[in-house]
Every structure is written in C-alpha cells, then in structure tokens.
N, C-alpha and C positions, 0 to 999 in steps of 0.2 A: 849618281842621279837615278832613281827608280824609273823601272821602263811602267809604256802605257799596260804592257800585259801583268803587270805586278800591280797596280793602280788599280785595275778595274775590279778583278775582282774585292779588294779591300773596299773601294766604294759598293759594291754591291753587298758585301754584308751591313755596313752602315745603313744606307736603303732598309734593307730587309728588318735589320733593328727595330729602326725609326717605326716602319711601317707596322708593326706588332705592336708597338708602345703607342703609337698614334689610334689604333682600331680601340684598343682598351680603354684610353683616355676618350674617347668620344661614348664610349658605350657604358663608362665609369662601371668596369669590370677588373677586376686581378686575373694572375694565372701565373704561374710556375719565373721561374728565372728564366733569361730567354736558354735557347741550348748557348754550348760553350762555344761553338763558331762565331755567335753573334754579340758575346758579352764582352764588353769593353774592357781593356787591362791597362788603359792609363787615360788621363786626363784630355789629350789630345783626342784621343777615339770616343769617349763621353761626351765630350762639349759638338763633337759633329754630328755624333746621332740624335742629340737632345736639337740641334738646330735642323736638320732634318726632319725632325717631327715640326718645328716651328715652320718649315717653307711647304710641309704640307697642308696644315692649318692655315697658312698664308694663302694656298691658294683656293681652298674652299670656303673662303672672305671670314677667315678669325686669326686675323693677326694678330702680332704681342702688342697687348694693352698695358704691360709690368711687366716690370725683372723683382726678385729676391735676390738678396746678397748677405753676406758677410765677410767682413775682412777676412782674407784667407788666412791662414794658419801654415806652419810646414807640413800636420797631418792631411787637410785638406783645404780646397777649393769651393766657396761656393754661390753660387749664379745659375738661377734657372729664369726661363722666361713666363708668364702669365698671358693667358688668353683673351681676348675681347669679349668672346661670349660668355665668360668664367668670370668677368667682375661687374659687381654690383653696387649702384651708387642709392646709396645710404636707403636701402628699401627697407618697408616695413618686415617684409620677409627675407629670408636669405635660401632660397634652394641649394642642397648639396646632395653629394652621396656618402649615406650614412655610414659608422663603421662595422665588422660584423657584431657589433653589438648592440646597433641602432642607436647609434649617440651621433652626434656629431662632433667632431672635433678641427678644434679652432687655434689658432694664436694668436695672441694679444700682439699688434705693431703701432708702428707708427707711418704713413705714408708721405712722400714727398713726392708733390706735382711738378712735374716739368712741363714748366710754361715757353719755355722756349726753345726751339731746338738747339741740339748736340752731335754736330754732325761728327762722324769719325775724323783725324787732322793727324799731320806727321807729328806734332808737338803739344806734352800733355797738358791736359785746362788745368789750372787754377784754379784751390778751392773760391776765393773770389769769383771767378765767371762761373763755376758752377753753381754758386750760390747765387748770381745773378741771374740765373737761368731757371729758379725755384717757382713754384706758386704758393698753394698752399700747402700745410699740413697736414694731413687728417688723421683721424681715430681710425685706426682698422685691423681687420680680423682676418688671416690669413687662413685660407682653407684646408684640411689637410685629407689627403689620402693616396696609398703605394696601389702602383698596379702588378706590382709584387701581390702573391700568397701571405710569403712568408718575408714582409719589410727586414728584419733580422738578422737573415741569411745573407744577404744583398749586401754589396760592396759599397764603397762611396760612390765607384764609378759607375755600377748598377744605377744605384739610387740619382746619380748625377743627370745619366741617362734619360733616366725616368721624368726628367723634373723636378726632383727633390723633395717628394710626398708630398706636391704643391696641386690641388683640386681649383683652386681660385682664388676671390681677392673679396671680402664687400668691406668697402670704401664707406665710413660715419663720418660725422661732424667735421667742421675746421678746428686745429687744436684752440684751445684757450689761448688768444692773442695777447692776454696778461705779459708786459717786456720781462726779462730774464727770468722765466719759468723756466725750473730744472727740469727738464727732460729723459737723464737717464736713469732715475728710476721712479717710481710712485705705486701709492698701497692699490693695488687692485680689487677689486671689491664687484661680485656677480650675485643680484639678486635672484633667484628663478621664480617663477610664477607658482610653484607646487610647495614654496614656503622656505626651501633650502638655500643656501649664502655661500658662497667660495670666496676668499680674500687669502690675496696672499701678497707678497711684496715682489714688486714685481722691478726688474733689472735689465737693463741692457746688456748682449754680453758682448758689447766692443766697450760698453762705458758710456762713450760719444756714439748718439744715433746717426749723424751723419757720415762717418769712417767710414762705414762699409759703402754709401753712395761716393764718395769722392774717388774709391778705387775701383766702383763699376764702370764709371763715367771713364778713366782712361784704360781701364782694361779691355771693353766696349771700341773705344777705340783703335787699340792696336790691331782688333779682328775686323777692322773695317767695319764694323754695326756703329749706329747713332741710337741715340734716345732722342726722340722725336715729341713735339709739344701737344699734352693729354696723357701721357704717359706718365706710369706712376712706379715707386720704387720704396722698397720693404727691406728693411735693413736686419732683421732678425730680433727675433721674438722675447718679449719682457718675462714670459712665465713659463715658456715650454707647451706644451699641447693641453688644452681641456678637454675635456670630454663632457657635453652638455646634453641635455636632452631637446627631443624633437619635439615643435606644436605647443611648447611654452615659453611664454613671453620672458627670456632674458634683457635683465637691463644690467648693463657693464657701467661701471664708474673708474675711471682711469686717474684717479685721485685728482688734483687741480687742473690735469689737461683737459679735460670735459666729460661726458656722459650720452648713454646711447642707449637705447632698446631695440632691440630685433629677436625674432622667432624664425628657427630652423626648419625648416620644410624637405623630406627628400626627394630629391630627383625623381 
C-alpha cells in the first residue's frame, strides 16, 4: 500500500496540471505541453487531472453540463466532461474561440437528454433503464479547441487531460420524431451565407449512436460520478471537424433528422 508521503506529492502534481489546464480553458488560450513532471503517462493520471479541473470549475458555479464519449477502443479511451457556461441552447448565435485561423470549428453530433437521474450504483444499468432515463434528442454541434500549441504533439493522455479538444456544446432542435428514423448515418449538407455548400456523408463511428452513452452510464458509474437530469451526452462526431467561418449565417441540414441555422461569433 502506498504511503501518505508517496501520495501527496503525486496529488500535487495532479493539482498543479489541472490548475494550468483550467487557467487556459477559462481564458481560451494554448501554450506548450505541460513540462514532463506534470504530463500524464496513463489513463488513470488523465482522467484525475481532467476531473480536477472539473471540481475547480465546480466550485466557481460551472459545473459539468455534458460528457462526450465513445466506445472505447483498445488504443484508447474516451470521456471528457463539458461545461455549464460552454453550452448553448439552440441560440441564434453560437460564441466560441476561434482557431488560429479564425474559423471556427465544429462537430456534427447528436445529443441525448438525461431526464432522469443516474445515480452511480454497485450494479450496472441496463440499456432499458438507461433508455428509460432519456429525454430528448437534439441536433448538435460540438465545440472544438486544444489548449495545446501544438494539438499533434500531445498524447491521448495529454489530449485526455485536456478535455479532448472539447471548447463546448450548442444544443439545436429536437431530432425529427418521424418512428424508425436511421440515425447512424445521413448526407450532411452546410449552406454558408457567402454562397459556399459543404455536404458530405456523414457516419457514426460506433455505427449505433447510443453505444458510446450506454458505456458512459456504467463507466460513470464504477468512478462513483452520476449523470444527473439536464445533462446532456455526445457520443462522437458524424464528419470529423469543420472548419466554418465566422459572422455568417450557417444553416446545417442533418439529412431527415432536422435542420438548424446559427452564426459563430468569437469569444
């Protein structure tokens, strides 16, 4: 068993991580990789520091509003948490920080409400009661940006650290309620205001949108964390990153799921 003097210090560079990643995130700034005393070299030491930064935003009242997920992989894991103040329900505008290219850049998801709480439990839920515990569906656009320099360089467990080049959330429409509407995948299609069209075919990459939420819910679990009702969940991206421009009206059409217009504003 590890003594408290081998403990403390090990939590204190966690602390000190967090603390660097959380200043940059509030100030939606990059800078260097952290140094090597504080960079995470496995899964376990990422997923503390990335909560760490969540109990500091917890206690300056911006708690997690979202988690992203995907099924994990044997190359990696992945679950980060989303912000309160970082998401946005269906505005006309969407504020972010831009990238250094002054685009914005976004992912196509899909959201699922939890309407009912999830509390953590010694025994895992059922796709049934998690599905019983749903609300609505919506259209939505996952925010993107590293507080990395250099996002490239950066590990999984850097990146994991970081929140998973995750800036926010804005939350569109309810999906199209039409019954057995396919969901994993549909033609994407972005009009932009300056006359330009992006369409592409856009994919799930578990398949099933909901895979990656049935294994947050008891993963979530086993670390004693609940998903709590208001809470929203992004299971990974139909088309990979856009890069859009700012201050012109994008209207996205998510083939039969529905249809949305919003204009990106920076921070």
């Amino acid at each position: 068993m590890s003594s408290t003097a081998t403990l403390e210090p090990v939590q204190m560079q966690i602390h000190a991580a967090a603390k660097e990643l959380a200043e940059r995130r509030a100030a939606g700034t990059s800078g260097d990789l952290l140094i090597p005393e504080l960079r995470p070299t496995s899964f376990e030491q990422a997923f503390a520091i990335q909560q760490t930064v969540a109990a500091i935003y917890k206690a300056n009242n911006n708690p997690i509003a979202a988690w992203k997920c995907l099924l994990p992989s044997a190359e990696k894991t992945v679950v980060a948490p989303i912000y309160q103040k970082d998401v946005y329900q269906q505005s006309a505008t969407c504020p972010l920080y831009p990238s250094t290219k002054d685009l914005a850049r976004v992912e196509p998801e899909l959201a699922f409400e939890i309407a009912r709480d999830l509390p953590p439990r010694a025994t895992p839920y059922t796709e049934a009661e998690i599905d019983a515990a749903l609300g609505h569906t919506r259209l939505a656009l996952e925010l993107i940006k590293s507080r990395y320099h250099t996002p490239s360089e950066a590990t999984h467990f850097d990146a994991l650290a970081d929140g998973l080049v995750n800036q926010g959330l804005w939350l569109g429409p309810v999906l199209n309620p039409l019954a057995g509407l396919e969901t994993s995948y549909f033609e994407l299609c972005v009009k932009i205001q300056d006359g330009e069209t992006l369409q592409k075919s856009a994919i799930h990459p578990n398949g099933f949108p909901k895979a990656g939420l049935y294994w947050l819910v008891n993963f979530l679990s086993a670390q004693g964390i609940g998903l709590t009702q208001g809470q929203y969940v992004i299971t990974g991206s139909y088309a990979g990153v856009l890069d859009l421009p700012l201050a012109q009206v994008c209207d996205f059409e998510y083939g039969a799921l529905g249809q949305f217009a919003v204009t990106f504003t920076a921070k």
